[in-house]
C-alpha positions in Angstrom: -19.8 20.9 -7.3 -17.2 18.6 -6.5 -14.5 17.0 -8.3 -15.0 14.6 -11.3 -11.4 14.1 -12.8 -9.3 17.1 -12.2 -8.7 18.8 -8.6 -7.3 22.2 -10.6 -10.7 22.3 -12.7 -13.5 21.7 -9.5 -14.1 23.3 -6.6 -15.7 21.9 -3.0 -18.6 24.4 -2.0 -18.8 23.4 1.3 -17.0 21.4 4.6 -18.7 18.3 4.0 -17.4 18.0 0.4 -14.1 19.0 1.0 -13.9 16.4 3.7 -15.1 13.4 1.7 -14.4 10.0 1.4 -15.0 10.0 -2.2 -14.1 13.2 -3.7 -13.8 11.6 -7.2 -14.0 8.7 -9.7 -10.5 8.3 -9.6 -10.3 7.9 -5.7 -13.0 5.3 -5.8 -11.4 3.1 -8.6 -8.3 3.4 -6.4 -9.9 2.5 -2.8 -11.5 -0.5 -4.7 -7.9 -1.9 -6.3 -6.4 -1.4 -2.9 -9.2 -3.5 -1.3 -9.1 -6.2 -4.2 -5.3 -6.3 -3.3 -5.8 -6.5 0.6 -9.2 -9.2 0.8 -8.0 -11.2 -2.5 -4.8 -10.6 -3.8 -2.5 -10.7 -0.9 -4.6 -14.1 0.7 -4.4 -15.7 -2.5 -1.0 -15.0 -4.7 1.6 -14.2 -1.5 3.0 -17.0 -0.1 2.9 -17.6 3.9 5.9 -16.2 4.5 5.0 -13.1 3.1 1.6 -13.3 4.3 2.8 -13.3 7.8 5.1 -10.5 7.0 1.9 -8.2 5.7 0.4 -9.5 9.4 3.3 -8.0 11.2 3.0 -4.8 9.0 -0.4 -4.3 9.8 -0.2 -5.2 13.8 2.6 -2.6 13.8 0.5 -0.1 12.0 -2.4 -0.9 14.4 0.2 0.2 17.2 1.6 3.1 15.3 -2.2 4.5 14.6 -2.1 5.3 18.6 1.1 7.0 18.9 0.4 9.1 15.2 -3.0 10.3 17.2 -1.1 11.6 20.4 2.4 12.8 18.7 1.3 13.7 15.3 -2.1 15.3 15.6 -2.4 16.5 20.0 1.3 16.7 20.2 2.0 14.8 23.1 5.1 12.8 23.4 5.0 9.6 24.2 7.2 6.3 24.8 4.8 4.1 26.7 2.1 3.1 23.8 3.6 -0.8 24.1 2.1 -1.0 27.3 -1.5 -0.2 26.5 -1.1 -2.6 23.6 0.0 -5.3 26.8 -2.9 -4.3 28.8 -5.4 -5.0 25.9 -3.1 -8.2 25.3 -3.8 -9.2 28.7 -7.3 -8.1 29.3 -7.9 -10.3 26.2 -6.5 -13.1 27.0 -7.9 -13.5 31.0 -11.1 -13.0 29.4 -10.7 -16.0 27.0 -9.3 -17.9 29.2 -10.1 -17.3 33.2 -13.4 -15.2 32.9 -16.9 -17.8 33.7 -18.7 -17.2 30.6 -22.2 -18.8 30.2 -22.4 -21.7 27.8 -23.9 -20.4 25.3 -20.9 -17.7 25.2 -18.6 -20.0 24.6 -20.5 -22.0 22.0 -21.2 -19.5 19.9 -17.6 -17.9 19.9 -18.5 -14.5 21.2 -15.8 -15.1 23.9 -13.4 -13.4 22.2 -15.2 -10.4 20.2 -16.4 -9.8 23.5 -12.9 -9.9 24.6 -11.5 -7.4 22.3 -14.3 -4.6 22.7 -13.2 -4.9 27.0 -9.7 -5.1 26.0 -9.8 -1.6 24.2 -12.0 -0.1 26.4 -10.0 -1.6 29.6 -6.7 -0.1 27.6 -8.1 2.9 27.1 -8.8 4.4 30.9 -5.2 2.5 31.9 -3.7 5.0 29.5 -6.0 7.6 31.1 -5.2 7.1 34.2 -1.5 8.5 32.8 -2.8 10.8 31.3 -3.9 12.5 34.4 -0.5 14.1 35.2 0.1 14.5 31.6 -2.1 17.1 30.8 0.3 19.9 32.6 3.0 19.0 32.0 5.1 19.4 28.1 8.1 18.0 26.5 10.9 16.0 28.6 8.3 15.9 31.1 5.4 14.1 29.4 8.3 11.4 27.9 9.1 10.6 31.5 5.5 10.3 32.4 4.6 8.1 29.6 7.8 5.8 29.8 6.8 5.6 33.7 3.6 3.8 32.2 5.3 1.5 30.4 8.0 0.1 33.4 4.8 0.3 35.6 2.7 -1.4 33.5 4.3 -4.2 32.1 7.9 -4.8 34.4 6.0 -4.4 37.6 2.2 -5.8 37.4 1.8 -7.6 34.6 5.6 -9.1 34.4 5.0 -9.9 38.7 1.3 -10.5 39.6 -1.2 -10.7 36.1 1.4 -13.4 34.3 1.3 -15.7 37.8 -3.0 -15.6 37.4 -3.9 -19.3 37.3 -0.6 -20.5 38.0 1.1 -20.6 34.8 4.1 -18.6 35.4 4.9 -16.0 32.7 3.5 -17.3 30.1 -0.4 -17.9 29.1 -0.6 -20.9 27.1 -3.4 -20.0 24.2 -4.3 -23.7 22.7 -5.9 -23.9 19.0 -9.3 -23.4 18.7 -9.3 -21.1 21.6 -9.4 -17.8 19.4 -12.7 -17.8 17.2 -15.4 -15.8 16.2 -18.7 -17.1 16.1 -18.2 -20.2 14.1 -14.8 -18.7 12.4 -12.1 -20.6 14.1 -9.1 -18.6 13.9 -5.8 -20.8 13.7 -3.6 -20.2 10.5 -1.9 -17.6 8.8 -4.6 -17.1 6.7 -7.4 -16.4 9.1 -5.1 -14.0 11.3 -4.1 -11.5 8.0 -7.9 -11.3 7.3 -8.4 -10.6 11.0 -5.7 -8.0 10.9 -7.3 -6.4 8.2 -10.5 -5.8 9.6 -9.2 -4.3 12.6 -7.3 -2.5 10.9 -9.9 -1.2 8.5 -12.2 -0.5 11.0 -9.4 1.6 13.0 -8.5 3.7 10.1 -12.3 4.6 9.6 -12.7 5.2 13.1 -9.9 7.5 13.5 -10.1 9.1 10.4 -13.6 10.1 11.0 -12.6 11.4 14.5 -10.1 13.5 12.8 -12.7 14.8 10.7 -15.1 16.3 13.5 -14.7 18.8 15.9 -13.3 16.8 18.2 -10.5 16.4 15.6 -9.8 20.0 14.9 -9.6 20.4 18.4 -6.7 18.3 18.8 -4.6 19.7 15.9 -5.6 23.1 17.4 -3.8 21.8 20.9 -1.0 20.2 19.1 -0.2 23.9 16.8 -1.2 26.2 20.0 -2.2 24.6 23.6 -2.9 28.2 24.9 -4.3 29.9 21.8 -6.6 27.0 21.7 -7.5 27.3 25.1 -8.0 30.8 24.4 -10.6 30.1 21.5 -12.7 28.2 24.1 -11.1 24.5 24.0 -10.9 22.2 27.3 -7.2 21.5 26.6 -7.4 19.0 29.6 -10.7 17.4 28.4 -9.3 16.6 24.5 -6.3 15.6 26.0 -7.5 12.9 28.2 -9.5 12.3 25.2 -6.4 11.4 23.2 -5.1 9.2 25.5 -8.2 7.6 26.1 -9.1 6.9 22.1 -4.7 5.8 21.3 -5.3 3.9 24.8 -8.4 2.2 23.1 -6.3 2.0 19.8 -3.8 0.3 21.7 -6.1 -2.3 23.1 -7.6 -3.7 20.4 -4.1 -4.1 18.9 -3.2 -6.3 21.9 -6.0 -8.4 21.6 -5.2 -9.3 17.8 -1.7 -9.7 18.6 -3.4 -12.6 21.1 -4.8 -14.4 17.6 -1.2 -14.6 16.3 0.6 -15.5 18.9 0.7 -19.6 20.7 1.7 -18.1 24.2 1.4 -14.5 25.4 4.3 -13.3 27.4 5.1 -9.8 28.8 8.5 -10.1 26.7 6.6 -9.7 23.3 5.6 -5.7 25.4 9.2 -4.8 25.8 10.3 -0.7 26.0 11.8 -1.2 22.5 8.6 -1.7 21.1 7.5 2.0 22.2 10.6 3.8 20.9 9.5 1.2 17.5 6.6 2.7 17.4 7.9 6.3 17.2 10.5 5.4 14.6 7.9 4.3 13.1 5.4 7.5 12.1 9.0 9.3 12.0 9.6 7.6 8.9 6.2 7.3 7.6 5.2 11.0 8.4 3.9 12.8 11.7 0.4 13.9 11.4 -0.5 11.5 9.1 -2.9 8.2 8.7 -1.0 7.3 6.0 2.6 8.0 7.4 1.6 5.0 10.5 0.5 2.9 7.3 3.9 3.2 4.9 6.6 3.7 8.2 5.2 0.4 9.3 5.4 -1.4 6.2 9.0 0.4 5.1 10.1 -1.0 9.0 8.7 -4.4 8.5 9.6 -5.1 5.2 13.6 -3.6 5.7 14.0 -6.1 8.5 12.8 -8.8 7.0 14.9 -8.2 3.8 18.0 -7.7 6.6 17.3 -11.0 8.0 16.5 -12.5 4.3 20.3 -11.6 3.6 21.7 -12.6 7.0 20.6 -15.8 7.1 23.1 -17.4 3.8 25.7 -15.0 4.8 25.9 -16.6 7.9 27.2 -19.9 6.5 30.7 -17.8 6.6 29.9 -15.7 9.5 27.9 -17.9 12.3 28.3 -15.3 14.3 26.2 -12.5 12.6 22.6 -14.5 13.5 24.0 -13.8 16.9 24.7 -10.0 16.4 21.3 -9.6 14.6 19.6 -8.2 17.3 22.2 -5.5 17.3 22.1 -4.9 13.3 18.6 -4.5 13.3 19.0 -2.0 16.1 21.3 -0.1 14.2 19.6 -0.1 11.0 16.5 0.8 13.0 19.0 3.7 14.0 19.7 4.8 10.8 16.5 4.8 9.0 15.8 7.6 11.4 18.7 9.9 11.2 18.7 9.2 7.4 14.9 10.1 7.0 15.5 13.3 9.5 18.4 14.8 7.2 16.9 13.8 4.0 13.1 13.3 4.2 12.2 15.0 7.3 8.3 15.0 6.3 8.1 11.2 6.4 6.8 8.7 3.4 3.6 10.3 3.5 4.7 13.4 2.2 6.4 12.1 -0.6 3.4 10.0 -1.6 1.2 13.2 -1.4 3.8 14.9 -3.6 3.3 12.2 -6.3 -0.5 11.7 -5.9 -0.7 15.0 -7.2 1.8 14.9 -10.0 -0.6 12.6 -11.6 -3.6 14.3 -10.2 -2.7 17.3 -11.9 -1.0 16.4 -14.8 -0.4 17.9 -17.7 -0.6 20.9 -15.1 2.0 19.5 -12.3 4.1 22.1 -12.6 
């Protein structure tokens, strides 16, 4: 039967109970504080500062879902994702504004959930497409490949031909009231953090239930062993493309939130930064884990801000640190890395799981 209180004292009889949701009492009490927390704590006791700070935490954990699905669980390298997150930016946007939607489309506000479902699908063959001549290839290669993706993708097209679509130069102007969802308007901070957390909820599930299914063992079999796995029977190339297609898709329906928060979308907010950001980011959280995307992005978020926090009086005495930020963050960004490589090489994640079950097997936790 499966667990009640104590993983040490039950045991799962079977795949589908070792794979569940809600393995216990305990686990459900605990998924329903978190979402209390996320849907009515947060909204109502943070302040809009913060708020917007748990907005940026989850849009970089939207990104860093992607990259966790291709490094952590396929084991391909990658430092391109920021430019599948552009292409859903962008395929969002046009649609909102430049596509000729009937009436009724626009009156009911289905313009832009519309927009987001093309935007990851859209996303989702572009990163395809380089996934093509990734599938062969391993290591030094496949970063080259995917960083190919990124100066294609945003420094040529988008940057030279996409952002000069309807004459506005390289910027697309997004005017309030322009983002809604049927007859939810979204224009404050408020709106986009509940946004962000739908999306995001909805990508966790997705991707967690993916890694669940055979489609899921298939890609940790590829990331542990390419050519035992192919050996076993596994299209290497099929799961592959796969990957990139569903961190593609990931990628896209990022973008088009990131369009919600933003007044004007530019190909500088997509910069080559952002990819290597992304890395660092299930580095420090944890490679090969849902959770690691989840805690590097709020440990990276949060740091900076509380960087910047400090920055800002000292620079009564030092004006010229607000110019050198850019630079500090960089190197703190820098740091964080090498510090969680020498000293916690598993990532947030594991430390998390280590004190999960302290208390999940305590008095036993020895």
């Amino acid at each position: 039967m499966s667990s009640v209180w104590l993983p040490c004292g039950d045991y799962h009889q079977d795949y589908a109970e070792d794979q569940g949701w809600w393995q216990s009492k305990l686990i459900k009490g605990k998924m329903i504080l978190l979402l209390a927390i996320m849907f009515i704590g947060l909204p109502l006791l943070a302040p809009d500062y913060w708020l917007s700070v748990a907005t940026m935490v989850g849009y970089t954990a939207m990104g860093a879902l992607g990259v966790q699905l291709l490094i952590g669980y396929t084991g391909l390298l990658t430092l391109g994702h920021a430019a599948f997150i552009a292409v859903g930016a962008y395929t969002s946007t046009l649609l909102v504004l430049q596509f000729p939607w009937p009436s009724f489309i626009v009156h009911w506000g289905l313009a832009y959930p519309i927009s987001i479902a093309v935007a990851g699908i859209v996303a989702g063959l572009w990163s395809v497409l380089f996934g093509l001549p990734c599938v062969k290839v391993k290591g030094f290669y496949l970063i080259l490949t995917t960083m190919a993706a990124q100066f294609i993708t945003v420094d040529f097209i988008l940057t030279q031909y996409v952002s000069q679509i309807g004459g506005r130069g390289q910027a697309f102007s997004l005017p309030p009231g322009t983002i809604k969802i049927g007859p939810w308007v979204i224009e404050n901070d408020f709106e986009v953090y509940y946004l962000m957390v739908i999306i995001l909820s909805l990508m966790v599930i997705i991707l967690a239930n993916l890694l669940r299914s055979k489609v899921g063992r298939a890609w940790v079999a590829i990331r542990d062993n390419d050519i035992a796995a192919e050996a076993l029977g596994i299209n290497i190339v099929w799961y592959k493309l796969l990957a990139f297609f569903v961190a593609g898709f990931m990628a896209g329906l990022a973008g088009a939130f990131w369009v919600s928060n933003t007044a004007a979308l530019s190909p500088e907010h997509f910069p080559w930064f952002w990819s290597l950001w992304l890395v660092g980011v299930i580095l420090i959280g944890g490679v090969g884990s849902i959770h690691g995307a989840i805690f590097g992005s709020i440990f990276m978020v949060v740091i900076m801000e509380l960087l910047q926090m400090v920055a800002i009086p000292l620079a009564d005495y030092y004006p010229k640190l607000l110019i050198d930020f850019a630079f500090i963050k960089d190197m703190a960004f820098g740091l964080a890395i090498c510090a969680f490589l020498i000293y916690e090489p598993n990532g947030l994640a594991y430390r998390w799981w280590q004190v999960k079950n302290y208390f999940n097997l305590w008095p036993f936790s020895y």
